[in-house]
Each structure stands twice: as structure tokens, then as C-alpha cells.
VOBA-1610 file (N, C-alpha, C; in pm, whole numbers, padded with zeros to 5 digits, always signed):
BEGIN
Unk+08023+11571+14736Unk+08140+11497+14691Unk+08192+11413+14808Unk+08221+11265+14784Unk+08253+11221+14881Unk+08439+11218+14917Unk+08500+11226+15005Unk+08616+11243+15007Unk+08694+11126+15112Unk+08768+11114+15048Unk+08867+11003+15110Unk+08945+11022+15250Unk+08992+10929+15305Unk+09072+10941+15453Unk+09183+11034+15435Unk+09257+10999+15341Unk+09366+11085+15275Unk+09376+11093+15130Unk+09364+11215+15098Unk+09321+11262+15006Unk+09441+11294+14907Unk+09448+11257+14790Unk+09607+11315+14715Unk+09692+11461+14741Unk+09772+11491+14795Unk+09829+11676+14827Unk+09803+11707+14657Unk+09744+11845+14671Unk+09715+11894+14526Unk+09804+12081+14570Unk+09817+12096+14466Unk+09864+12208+14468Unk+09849+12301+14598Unk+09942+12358+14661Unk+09922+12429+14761Unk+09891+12402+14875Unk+09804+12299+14905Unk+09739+12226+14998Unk+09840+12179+15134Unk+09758+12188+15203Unk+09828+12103+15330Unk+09961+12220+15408Unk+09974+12120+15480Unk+10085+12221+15553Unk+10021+12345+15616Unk+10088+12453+15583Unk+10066+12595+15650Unk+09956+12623+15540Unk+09901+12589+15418Unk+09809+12597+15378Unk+09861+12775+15287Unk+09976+12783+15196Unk+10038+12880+15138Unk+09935+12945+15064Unk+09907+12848+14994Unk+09777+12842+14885Unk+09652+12974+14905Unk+09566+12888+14997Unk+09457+12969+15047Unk+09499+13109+15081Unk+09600+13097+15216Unk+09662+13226+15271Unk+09682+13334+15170Unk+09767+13303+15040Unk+09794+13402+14921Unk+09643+13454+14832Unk+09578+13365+14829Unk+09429+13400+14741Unk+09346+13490+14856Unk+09376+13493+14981Unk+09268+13556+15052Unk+09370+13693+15058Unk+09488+13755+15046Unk+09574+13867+15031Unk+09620+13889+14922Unk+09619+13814+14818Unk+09723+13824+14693Unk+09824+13830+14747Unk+09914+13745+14782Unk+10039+13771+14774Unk+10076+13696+14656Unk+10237+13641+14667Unk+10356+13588+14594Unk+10352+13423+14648Unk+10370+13379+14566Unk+10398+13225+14588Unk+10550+13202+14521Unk+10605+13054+14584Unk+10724+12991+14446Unk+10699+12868+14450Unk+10724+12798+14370Unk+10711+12609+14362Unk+10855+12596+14348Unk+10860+12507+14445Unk+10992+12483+14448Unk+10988+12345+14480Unk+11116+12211+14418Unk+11082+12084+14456Unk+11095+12057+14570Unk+11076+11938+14666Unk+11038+11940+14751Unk+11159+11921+14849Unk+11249+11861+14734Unk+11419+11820+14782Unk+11479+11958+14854Unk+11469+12019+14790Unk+11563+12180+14723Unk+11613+12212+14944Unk+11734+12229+14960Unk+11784+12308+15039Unk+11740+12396+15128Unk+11672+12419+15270Unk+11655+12523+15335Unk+11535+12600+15277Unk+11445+12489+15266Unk+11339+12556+15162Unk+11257+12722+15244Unk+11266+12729+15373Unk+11200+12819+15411Unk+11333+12976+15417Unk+11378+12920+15364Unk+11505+13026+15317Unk+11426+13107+15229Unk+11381+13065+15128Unk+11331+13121+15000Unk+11236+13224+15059Unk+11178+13246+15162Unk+11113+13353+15198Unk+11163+13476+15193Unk+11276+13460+15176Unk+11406+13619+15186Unk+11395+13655+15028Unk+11353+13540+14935Unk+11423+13570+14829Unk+11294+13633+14703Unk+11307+13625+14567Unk+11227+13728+14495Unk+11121+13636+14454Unk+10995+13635+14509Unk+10887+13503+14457Unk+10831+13562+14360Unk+10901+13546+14213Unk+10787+13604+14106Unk+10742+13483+14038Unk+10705+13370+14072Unk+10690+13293+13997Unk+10556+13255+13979Unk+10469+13284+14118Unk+10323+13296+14094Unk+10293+13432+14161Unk+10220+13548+14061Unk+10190+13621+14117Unk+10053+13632+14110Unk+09961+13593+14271Unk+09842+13516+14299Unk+09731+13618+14231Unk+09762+13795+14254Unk+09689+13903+14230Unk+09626+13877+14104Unk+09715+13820+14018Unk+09738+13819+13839Unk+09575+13730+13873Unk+09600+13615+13917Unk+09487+13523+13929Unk+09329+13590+13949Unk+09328+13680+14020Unk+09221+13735+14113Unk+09193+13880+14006Unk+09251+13902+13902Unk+09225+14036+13803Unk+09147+13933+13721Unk+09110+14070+13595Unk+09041+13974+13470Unk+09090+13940+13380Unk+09073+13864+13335Unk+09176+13812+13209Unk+09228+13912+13151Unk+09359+13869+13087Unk+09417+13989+12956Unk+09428+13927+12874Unk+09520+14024+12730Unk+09515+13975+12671Unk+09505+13847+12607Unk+09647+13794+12652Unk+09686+13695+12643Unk+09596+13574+12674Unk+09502+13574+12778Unk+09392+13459+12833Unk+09317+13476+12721Unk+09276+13613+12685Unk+09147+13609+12608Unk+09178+13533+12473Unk+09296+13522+12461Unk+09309+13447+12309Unk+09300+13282+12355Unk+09282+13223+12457Unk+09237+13074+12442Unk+09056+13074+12446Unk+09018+13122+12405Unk+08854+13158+12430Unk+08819+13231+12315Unk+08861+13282+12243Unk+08840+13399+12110Unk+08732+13294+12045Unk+08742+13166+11996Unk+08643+13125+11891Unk+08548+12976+11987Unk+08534+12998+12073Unk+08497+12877+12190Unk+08360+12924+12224Unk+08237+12799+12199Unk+08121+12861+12253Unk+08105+12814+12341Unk+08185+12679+12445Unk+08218+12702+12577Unk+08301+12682+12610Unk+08319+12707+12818Unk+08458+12658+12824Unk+08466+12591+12911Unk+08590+12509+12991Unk+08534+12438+13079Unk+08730+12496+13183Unk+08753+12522+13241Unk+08839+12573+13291Unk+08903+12467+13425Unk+09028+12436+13384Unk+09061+12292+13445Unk+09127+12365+13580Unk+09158+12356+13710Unk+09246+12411+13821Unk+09213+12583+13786Unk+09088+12635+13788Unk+09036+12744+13778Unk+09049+12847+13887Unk+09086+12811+13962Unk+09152+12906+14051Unk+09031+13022+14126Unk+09014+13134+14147Unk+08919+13252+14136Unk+08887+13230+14025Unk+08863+13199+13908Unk+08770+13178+13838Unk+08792+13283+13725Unk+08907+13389+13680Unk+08872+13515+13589Unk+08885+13451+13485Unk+08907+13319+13444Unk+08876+13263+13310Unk+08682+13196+13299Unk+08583+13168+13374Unk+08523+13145+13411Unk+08435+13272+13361Unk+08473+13384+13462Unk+08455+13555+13452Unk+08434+13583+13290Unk+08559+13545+13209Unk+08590+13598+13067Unk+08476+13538+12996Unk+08422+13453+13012Unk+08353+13350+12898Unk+08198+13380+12950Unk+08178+13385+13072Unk+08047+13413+13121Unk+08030+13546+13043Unk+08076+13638+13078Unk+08087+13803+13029Unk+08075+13817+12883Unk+08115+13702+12789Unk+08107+13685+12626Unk+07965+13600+12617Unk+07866+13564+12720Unk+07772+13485+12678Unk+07779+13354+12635Unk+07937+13270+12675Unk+07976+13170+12632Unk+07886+13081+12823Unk+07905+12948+12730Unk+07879+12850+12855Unk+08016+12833+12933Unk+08020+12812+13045Unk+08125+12779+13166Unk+08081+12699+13287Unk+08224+12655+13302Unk+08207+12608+13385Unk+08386+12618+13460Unk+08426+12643+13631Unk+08547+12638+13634Unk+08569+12467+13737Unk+08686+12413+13756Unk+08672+12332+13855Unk+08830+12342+13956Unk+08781+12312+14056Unk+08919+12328+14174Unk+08912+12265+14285Unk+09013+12250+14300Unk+09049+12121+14465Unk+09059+12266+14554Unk+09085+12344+14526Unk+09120+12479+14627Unk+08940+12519+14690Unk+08934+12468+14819Unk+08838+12541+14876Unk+08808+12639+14904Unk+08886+12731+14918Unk+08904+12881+14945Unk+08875+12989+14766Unk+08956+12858+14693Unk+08956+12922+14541Unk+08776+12945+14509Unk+08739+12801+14514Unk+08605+12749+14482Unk+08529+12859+14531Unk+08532+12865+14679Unk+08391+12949+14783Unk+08439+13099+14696Unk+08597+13195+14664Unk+08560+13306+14671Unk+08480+13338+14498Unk+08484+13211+14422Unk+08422+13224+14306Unk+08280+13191+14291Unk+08296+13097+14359Unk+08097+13114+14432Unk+08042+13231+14474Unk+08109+13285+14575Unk+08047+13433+14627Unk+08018+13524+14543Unk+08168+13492+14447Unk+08127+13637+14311Unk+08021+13556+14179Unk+07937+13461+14255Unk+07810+13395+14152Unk+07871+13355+14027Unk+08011+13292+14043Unk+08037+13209+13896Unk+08027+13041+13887Unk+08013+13026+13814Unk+07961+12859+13794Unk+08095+12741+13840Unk+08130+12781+13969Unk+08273+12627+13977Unk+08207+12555+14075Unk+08274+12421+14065Unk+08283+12312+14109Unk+08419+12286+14174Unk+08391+12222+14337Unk+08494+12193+14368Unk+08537+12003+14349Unk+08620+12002+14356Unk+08667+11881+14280Unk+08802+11902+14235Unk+08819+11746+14133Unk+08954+11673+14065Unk+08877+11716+13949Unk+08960+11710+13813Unk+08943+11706+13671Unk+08960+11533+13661Unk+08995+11476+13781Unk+08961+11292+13723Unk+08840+11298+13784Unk+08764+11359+13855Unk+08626+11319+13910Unk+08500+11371+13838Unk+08416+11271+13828Unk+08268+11324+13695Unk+08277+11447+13733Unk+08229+11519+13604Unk+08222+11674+13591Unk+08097+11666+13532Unk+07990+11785+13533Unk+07892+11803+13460Unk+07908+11847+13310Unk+07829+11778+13203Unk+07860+11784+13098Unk+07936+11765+13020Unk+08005+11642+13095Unk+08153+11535+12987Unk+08097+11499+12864Unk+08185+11567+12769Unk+08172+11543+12655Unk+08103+11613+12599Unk+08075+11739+12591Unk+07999+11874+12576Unk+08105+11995+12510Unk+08194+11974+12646Unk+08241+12129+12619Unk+08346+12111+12513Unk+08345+12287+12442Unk+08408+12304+12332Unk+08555+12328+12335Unk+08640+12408+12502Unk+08738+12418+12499Unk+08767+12343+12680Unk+08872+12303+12651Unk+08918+12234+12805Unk+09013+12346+12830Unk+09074+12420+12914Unk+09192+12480+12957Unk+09219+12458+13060Unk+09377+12433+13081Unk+09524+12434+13143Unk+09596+12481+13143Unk+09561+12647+13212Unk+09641+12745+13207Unk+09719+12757+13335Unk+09826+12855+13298Unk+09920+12909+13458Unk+09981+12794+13490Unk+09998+12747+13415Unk+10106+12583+13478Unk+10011+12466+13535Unk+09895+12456+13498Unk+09815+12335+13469Unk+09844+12217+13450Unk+09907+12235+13358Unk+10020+12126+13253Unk+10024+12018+13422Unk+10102+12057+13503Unk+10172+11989+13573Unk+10018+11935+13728Unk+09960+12009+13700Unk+09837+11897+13778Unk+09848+11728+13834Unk+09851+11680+13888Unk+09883+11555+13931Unk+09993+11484+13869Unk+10102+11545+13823Unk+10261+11501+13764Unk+10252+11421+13654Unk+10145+11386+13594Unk+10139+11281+13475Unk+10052+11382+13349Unk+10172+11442+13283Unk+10095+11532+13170Unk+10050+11440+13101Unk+10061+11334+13012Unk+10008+11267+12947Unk+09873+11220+12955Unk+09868+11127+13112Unk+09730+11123+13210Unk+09606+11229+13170Unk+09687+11371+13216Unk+09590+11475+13263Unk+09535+11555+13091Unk+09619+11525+12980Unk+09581+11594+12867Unk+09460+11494+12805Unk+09511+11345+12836Unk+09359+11284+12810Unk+09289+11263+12864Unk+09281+11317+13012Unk+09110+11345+13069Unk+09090+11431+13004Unk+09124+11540+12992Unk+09087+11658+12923Unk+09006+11689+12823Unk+09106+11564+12763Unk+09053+11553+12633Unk+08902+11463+12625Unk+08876+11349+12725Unk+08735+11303+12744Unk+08664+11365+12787Unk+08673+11514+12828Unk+08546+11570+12917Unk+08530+11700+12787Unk+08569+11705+12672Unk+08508+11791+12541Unk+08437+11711+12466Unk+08387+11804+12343Unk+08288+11732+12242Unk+08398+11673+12171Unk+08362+11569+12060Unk+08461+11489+11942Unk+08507+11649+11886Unk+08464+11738+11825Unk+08518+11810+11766Unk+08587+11955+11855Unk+08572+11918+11979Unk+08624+12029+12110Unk+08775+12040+12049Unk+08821+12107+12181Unk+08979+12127+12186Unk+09048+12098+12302Unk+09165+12115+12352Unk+09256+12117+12485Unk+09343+12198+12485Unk+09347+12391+12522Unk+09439+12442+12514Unk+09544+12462+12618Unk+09597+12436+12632Unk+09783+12427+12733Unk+09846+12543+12698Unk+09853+12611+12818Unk+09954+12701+12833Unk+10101+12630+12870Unk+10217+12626+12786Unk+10280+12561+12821Unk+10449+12612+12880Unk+10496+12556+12925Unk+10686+12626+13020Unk+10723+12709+12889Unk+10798+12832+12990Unk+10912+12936+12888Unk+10985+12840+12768Unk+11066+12763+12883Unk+11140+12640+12804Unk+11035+12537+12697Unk+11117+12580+12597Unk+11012+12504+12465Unk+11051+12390+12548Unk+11204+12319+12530Unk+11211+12170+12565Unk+11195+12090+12682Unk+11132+12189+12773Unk+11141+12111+12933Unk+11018+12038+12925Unk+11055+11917+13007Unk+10971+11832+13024Unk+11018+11733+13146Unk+10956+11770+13229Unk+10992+11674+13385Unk+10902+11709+13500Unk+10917+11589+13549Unk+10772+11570+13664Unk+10873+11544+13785Unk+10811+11599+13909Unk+10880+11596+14044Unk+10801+11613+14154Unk+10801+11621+14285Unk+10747+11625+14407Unk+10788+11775+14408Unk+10646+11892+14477Unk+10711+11986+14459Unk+10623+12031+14631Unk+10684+12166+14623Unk+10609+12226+14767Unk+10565+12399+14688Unk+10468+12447+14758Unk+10436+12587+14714Unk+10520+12682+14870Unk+10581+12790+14832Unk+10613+12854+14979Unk+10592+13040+14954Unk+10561+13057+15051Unk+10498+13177+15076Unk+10598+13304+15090Unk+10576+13397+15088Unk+10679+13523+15127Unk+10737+13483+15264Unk+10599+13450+15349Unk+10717+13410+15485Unk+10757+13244+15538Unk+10793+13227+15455Unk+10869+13091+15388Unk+10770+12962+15491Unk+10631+12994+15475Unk+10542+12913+15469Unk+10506+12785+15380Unk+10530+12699+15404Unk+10524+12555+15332Unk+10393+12512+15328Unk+10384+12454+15195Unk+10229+12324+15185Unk+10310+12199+15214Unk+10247+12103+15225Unk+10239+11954+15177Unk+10314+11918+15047Unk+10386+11853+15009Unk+10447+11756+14902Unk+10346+11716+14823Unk+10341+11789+14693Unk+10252+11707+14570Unk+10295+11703+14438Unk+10242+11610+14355Unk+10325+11600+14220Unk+10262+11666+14146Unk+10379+11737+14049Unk+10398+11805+13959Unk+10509+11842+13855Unk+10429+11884+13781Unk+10534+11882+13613Unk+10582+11969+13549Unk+10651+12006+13464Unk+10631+12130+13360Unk+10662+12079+13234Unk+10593+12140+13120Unk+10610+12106+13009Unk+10618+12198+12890Unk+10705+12216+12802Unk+10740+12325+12707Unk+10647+12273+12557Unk+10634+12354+12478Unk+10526+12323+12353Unk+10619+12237+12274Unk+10764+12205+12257Unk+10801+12103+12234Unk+10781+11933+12277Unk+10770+11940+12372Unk+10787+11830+12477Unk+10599+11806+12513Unk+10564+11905+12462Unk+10387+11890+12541Unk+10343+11761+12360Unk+10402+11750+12265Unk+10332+11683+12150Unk+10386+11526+12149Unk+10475+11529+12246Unk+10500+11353+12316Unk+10379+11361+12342Unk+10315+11399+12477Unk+10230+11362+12515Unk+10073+11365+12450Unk+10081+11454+12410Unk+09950+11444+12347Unk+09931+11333+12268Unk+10032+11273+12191Unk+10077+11174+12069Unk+10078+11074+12198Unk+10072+11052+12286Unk+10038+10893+12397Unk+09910+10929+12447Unk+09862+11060+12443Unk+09717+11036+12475Unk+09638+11034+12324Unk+09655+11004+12219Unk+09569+11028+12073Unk+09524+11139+12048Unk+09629+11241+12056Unk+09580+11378+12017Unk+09736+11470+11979Unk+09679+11561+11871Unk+09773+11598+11831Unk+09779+11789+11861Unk+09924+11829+11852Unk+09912+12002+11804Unk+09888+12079+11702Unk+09754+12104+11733Unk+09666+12162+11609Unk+09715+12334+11565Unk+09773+12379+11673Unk+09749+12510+11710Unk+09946+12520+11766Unk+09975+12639+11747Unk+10053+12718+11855Unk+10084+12851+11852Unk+10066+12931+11936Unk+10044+13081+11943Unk+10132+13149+12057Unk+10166+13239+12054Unk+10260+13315+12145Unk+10202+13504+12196Unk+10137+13542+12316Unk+10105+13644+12380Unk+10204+13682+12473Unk+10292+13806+12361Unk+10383+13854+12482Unk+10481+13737+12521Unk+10506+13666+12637Unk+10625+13586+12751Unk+10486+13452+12768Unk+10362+13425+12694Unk+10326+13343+12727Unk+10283+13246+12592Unk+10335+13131+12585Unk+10277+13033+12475Unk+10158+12927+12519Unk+10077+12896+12389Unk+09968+12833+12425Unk+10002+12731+12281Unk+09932+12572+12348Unk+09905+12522+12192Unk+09731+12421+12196Unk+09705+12421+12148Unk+09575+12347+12074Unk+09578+12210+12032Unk+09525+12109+12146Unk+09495+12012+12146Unk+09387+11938+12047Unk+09378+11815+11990Unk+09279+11778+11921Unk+09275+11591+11902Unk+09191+11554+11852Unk+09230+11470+11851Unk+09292+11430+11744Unk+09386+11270+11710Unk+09440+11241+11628Unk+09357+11214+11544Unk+09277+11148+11544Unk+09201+11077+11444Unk+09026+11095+11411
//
């Protein structure tokens, strides 16, 4: 992959490098915008907002229901890969992809099929796969949900899907400059990002030509089902 002088800040990235540091210990992460007050304050305070371990287990319930009827998958900001894990283990095709180098290599080591990379950069088998996923706050990947639901949507078959895990908040919908910070109020780099509630996620799909086919609720987590309009 060839890579640029300066490269877009993607999640976690840059800085003290929060990101990596938490995937190689499991710790606690928080996203917090980039404005926000005394940001290395937040190290004192309760980071449940990514808990990295969750990432690095195997799917539960709740994951396994975006994959239940999918004969492949293609796993967007795949992280360690236990969605990758889930679908390989069902005999489904996979594939995961990630800007996280540290994510990428420890899912390589455990022999699963990722790619490091953008979800805007060629992927193998555009226009193949049966399910795209954007889980764990995906949604907000390079700050333009709209953007990122119709790549998504170009790298499945015509009759594929796009499932989004989407915000607590049905109605939130807003994009901002954010930072990731660590238990010991370790900072990344400034990168954009979004959140979007299953209300607010069918704007966008409806500006990328695709509609909500689907919406389902596991426990504290909602998912909905992308398709196209027409």
C-alpha cells in the first residue's frame, strides 16, 4: 500500500498512540472532542466508553445477530478482528479491514484474513460481499456518515447489505474533531468523527440511495440494515 506524506488522523492514531497502547493491554479508552477542557483530566475519570477487552473477546450475542443469515462478510474498522473470528468459525467468507497497525498485525498473527488500509481504498472483492459492517461506532469513521455508508454500500453485491450499529440516542446525529484518551490521560492526534442514532442514520442512507430495510435491538445495542433504494 502506498502511503502519503501525511496521512488523514484515523481513529486513535497519532499522538501518544492511545489506540495501539490499549489493544496491546486491553485497557479503557474515551472519545472525547477535541475542544473539550483539560482533556488529560479525564484520566482520573470513569472511561467506559470503549472497553478495548470487549474488542479482543469473541463475539456475543448481540454481534452474532449482524451475521446470522450472511454468506459473507466484509468487516469495516475491524479492529482484532472477533467479527472476522465469528464468520470464519461459521464457514462464511471474510474478510476484516483497518488503518490500526497494531490492530491488523495482532489479527494476522491469530491467521485471520485483514487488510490494512481505508474502506475508501480498493479492497479485494468489491462488489462481492454479502454483508458490509460498521460496528462499535463505525458509523463515525472519517466524519461523513453519508460518504462512508455509500462506500459501503459499493464494496457489496447488488443484492448485499450495510449493517450499522448505531448511537444509544435514536436522534443524534453530529460530526466533530475528536481525540481518543487513555486511563493515563494519554492523547492521539485530532480526527473526524461522528455519531449517529437509527433515526438520524435513514437521512443518510436516503443521500447515499439506500434505504432501512431492517432494525433490531440486542440488549443496550441497536443495529439497522442497509439496502439499496432501488
Amino acid at each position: 500500500m502506498t502511503m502519503t506524506a501525511d496521512p488523514q488522523p484515523t481513529f486513535g492514531s497519532g499522538g501518544a498512540e492511545p489506540y495501539a497502547r490499549a489493544l496491546r493491554r486491553e485497557g479503557r479508552l474515551q472519545l472525547v472532542r477535541s475542544d473539550a477542557p483539560d482533556v488529560a483530566d479525564l484520566a482520573a475519570a470513569d472511561l467506559d466508553a470503549f472497553d478495548v477487552a470487549r474488542w479482543s473477546r469473541g463475539a456475543d450475542v448481540a454481534d452474532l445477530s449482524t451475521i446470522l443469515d450472511a454468506s459473507s462478510v466484509l468487516d469495516i474498522g475491524c479492529g482484532p478482528a472477533r467479527m472476522v473470528r465469528a464468520a470464519v468459525d461459521r464457514g462464511l467468507g471474510a474478510l476484516g479491514v483497518d488503518v490500526s497497525v497494531t490492530a491488523v498485525a495482532m489479527a494476522v498473527d491469530a491467521g485471520l484474513p485483514v487488510v490494512a488500509g481505508s474502506v475508501f481504498d480498493a479492497l479485494p472483492g468489491e462488489g462481492t460481499w454479502d454483508v458490509a459492517l460498521l460496528l462499535d461506532g463505525n458509523i463515525g469513521i472519517g466524519g461523513d456518515p453519508t460518504a462512508l455508508v455509500a462506500r459501503a454500500s459499493s464494496v457489496v453485491a447488488p443484492s448485499g447489505s450495510v449493517v450499522v450499529e448505531t448511537a444509544t440516542d435514536p436522534a443524534v446525529d453530529v460530526a466533530y474533531d475528536a481525540q481518543v484518551v487513555d486511563e493515563q490521560g494519554r492523547a492521539s492526534a485530532t480526527f473526524p468523527w461522528a455519531e449517529v442514532g437509527r433515526e438520524a442514520l435513514g437521512r443518510h442512507a436516503a443521500a447515499a440511495g439506500l434505504r432501512v430495510s431492517q432494525t433490531w435491538s440486542v440488549g443496550r445495542r441497536t443495529f439497522c440494515r442497509l439496502v439499496r433504494a432501488s
